[in-house]
C-alpha positions, 0 to 999 in steps of 0.5 A: 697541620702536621705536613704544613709544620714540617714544611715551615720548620724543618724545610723552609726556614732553614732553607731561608736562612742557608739561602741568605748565608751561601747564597752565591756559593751555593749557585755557583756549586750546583752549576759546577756540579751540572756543568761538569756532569755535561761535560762528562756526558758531551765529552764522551769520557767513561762514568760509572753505573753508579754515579749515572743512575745517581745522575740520572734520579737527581735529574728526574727529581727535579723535573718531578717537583716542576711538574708539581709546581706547574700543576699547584699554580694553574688548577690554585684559585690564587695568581701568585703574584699581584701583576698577574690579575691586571694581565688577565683582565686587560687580556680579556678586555682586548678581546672585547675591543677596549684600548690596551693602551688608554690615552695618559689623560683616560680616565681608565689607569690600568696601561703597564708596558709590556708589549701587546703579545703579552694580552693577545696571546692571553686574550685569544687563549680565554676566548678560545676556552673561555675567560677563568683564572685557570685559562688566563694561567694557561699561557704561562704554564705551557710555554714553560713546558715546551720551553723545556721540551725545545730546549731537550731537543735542541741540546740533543742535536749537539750532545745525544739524549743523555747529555740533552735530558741533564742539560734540561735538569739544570735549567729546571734547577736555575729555574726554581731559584725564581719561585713561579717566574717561569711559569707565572702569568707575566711576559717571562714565561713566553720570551723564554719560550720563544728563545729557546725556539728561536734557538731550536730553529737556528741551529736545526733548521733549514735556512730559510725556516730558521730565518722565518721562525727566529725573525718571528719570534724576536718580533713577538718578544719585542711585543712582549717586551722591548729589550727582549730584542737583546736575547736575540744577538747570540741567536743571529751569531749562530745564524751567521756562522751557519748562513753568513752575516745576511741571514742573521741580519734578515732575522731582525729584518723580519722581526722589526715587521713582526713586531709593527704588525699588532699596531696596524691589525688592531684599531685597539693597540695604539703604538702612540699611547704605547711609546708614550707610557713607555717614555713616562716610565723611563723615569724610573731610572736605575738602581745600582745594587740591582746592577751588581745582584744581576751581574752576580748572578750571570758571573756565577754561571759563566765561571762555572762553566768556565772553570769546568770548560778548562777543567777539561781543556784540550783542544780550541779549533772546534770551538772556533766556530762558535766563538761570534755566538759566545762573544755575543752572550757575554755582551748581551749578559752585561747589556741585560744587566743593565736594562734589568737594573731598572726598580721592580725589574731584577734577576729574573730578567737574565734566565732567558739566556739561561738556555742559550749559555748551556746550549753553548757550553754544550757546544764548547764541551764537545771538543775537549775530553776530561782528564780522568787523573783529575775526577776523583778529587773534583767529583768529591769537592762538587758533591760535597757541595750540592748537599749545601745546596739542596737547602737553598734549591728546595725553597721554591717549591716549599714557598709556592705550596706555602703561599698556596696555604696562606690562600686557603680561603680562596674558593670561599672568596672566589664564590663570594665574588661570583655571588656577587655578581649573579646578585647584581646581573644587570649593573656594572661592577668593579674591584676598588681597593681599600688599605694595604693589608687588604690588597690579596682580596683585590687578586680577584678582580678578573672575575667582575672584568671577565663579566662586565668586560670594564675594567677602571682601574689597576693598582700595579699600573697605579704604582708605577705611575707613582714612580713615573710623577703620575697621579689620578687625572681630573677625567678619573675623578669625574668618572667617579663623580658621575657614576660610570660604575654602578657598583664597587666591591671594596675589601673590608678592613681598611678606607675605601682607595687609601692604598698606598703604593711600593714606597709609602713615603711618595704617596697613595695611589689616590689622591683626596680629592678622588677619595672625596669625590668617591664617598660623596657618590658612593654607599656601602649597600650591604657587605659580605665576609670579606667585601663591601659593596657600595653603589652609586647614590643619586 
């Protein structure tokens, strides 16, 4: 109690209040700080002990309370966000030979549009290890790692160890900015990876390595997400300024095949129902004043290092070479801005370029030297800020130990689930929903896909056919009439499938006649603290 009041009253809630005032000022500071101390190191200009050791704790503090995040997430019995569950358990069901992608008419609604990497790459990993929320968060965790390690190894190649090792912090700092997106069990956590690979072989590689790996990794991020295709162009301009305008353009060569491949090798991913979920939710449109916060937040990194590039400007001739890879930067910057204008998209949608925009800012501060008549001042002002700072950058941690808290049930939950089923071993069972304030309790339906290998219905995907003019189909609703599912848990508290979706106003997620064709078929049979179980009544 002692610990859980000192992090809500003396870290969080200011931290949430410093967040919301300084916000902007307050990213732009800490990049300054960072961008201006890899320009010191990448520069070669002389720093004291002092203020390396300082640098050099900072740095490894930060990678210290990652790790600690990391390893909160993957061994919580909680995902840490409601995505999350329907990417474990279509992964899982994959493996098992079900359709990624049901037909719009199926009565199975659980179809999102990432691509079908997302559940291939989790599917063989809990068919490798075995299918538990702990693997299907596996995935996630580790491509952040070695997103971090690649990145380290790339940077190193252009500015030494020292310089590398604060590159990789302020990642990790831009980072934690995103409580779990970077580590969670979605799409992000890999196509950072895979840029950041792509990125490594680009500029260490041999030609054709470089080709084969960036042309592989743009294909598998395609099949994560379309537009991922974007983060790609600073890569294939640092290709053409190595090998010329051919090699860059056999990059996306081999990627486009990459990226077909999953649709011919697996008669369960049809690339039809795919394009066509994709079509229904191109209705969605796009909302200006997540234009503008993408913008803002892009904006912010590139004036700082800007500002902290002319700081210590000398000298343009070695910069030129890597001009076609910034120009591509900032064109792919505002291009991503607007894809990830698109409601429930965001921010988050920008920080694979993250890597590529200090990879080149490396590059861009190894041919200028700082002033030494200007630090004094400049080094003062930055610190100064990184102390307002500190509040902002320390809520994701605090916010991911207290979600974790506010979960505290569970393993209880977990095990109530898992007697469940060793309850009912020969039935078919699956998670239903009940009211809103009951949906975390639904988080746990992995465990009855991991068991049945069946899985009906998935409310994230029901709230974006919602947004897209799509409701429950008639063959949902005979499904439901006739049975095909034994038994249902339904979250106690709330009517069975009344949950409503992002904007209550359009609607639930059920429709009537689904709730009523339901309770004519269905019976509560029994209960347990948290579940309601009903079965199908002849």
């Amino acid at each position: 109690m002692i610990l859980d009041n000192f992090f809500l009253n003396i870290l969080y809630r200011p931290a949430t209040v410093m967040n919301g005032v300084f916000a902007s000022w307050a990213i732009f500071a800490a990049c300054a700080f960072g961008f201006y101390m890899l320009l010191r190191y990448a520069g070669s200009s002389g720093i004291s002990a002092g203020v390396r050791t300082l640098v050099f704790v900072a740095a490894s503090g930060l990678m210290a309370v990652y790790t600690v995040e990391l390893y909160l997430y993957l061994t919580s019995y909680a995902y840490g966000d409601h995505v999350e569950p329907g990417i474990a358990a279509i992964s899982w069901i994959f493996t098992k030979g079900r359709a990624v992608y049901p037909p719009l008419g199926s009565p199975d609604r659980y179809s999102f549009v990432y691509g079908p990497a997302l559940f291939i790459i989790n599917g063989y990993i809990m068919k490798a290890l075995g299918p538990s929320i702990l693997t299907s968060k596996l995935g996630g965790v580790m491509a952040a790692i070695l997103a971090v390690v690649l990145s380290f190894l790339s940077f190193r190649k252009l500015s030494g160890n020292q310089a590398a090792f604060i590159a990789a912090a302020l990642i990790i700092l831009i980072f934690m900015d995103f409580p779990v997106v970077t580590f969670w069990q979605r799409a992000d956590p890999f196509i950072i990876f895979f840029v950041v690979l792509a990125l490594y072989a680009s500029t260490c590689g041999s030609k054709t390595a470089a080709v084969i790996v960036t042309g592989i990794c743009t294909g598998i991020c395609a099949d994560l997400k379309l537009h991922s295709v974007l983060y790609f162009i600073p890569v294939a301009a640092l290709l053409y300024v190595r090998f010329g305008l051919a090699w860059g353009i056999g990059m996306y060569g081999l990627g486009f095949i990459v990226a077909l491949a999953p649709f011919v090798i697996f008669e369960n991913i049809s690339l039809y129902n795919y394009a066509m979920w994709m079509r229904a939710t191109a209705r969605h449109g796009l909302e200006l004043t997540l234009f503008i916060k993408n913008l803002n937040f892009i904006a912010l990194k590139i004036a700082a290092a800007a500002l902290i590039y002319l700081y210590g400007f000398k000298d343009t001739v070695k910069l030129r070479r890597y001009m076609p890879a910034i120009w591509a930067f900032l064109a792919v910057s505002l291009a991503v801005s607007v894809v990830a204008s698109k409601p429930g998209a965001g921010v988050h949608h920008l920080l694979p370029l993250i890597p590529v925009m200090i990879y080149l800012f490396l590059a861009a501060a190894s041919t200028v030297n700082v002033d030494p008549s200007k630090k004094n001042i400049f080094i003062a002002i930055l610190i100064s800020s990184l102390i307002v700072t500190t509040m902002p950058a320390l809520k994701t941690p605090i916010i991911l130990y207290m979600n974790i808290k506010e979960r505290a049930a569970a393993p209880e939950i977990f095990n109530e689930v898992e007697g469940i089923i060793a309850a009912y071993p020969s039935q078919t069972i699956e998670m239903g929903y009940a009211g809103d304030g009951t949906y975390p309790l639904t988080y746990y339906r992995p465990l009855l896909v991991f068991h049945t290998g069946i899985y009906s219905f998935d409310a994230a995907s029901l709230m974006d056919n919602v947004l897209s003019g799509i409701s429950i189909p008639e063959a949902a609703i005979r499904a439901v009439s006739e049975c095909r599912t034994g038994i249902w848990l339904i979250p106690r508290g709330g009517q069975a499938f009344s949950m409503n979706g992002y904007d209550k106003s359009s609607g639930g997620l059920f429709t009537s006649t689904f709730q009523s064709a339901f309770t004519q078929r269905y019976k509560i049979v029994s209960s347990t603290r948290h579940f309601d179980i009903w079965s199908c009544t002849p």
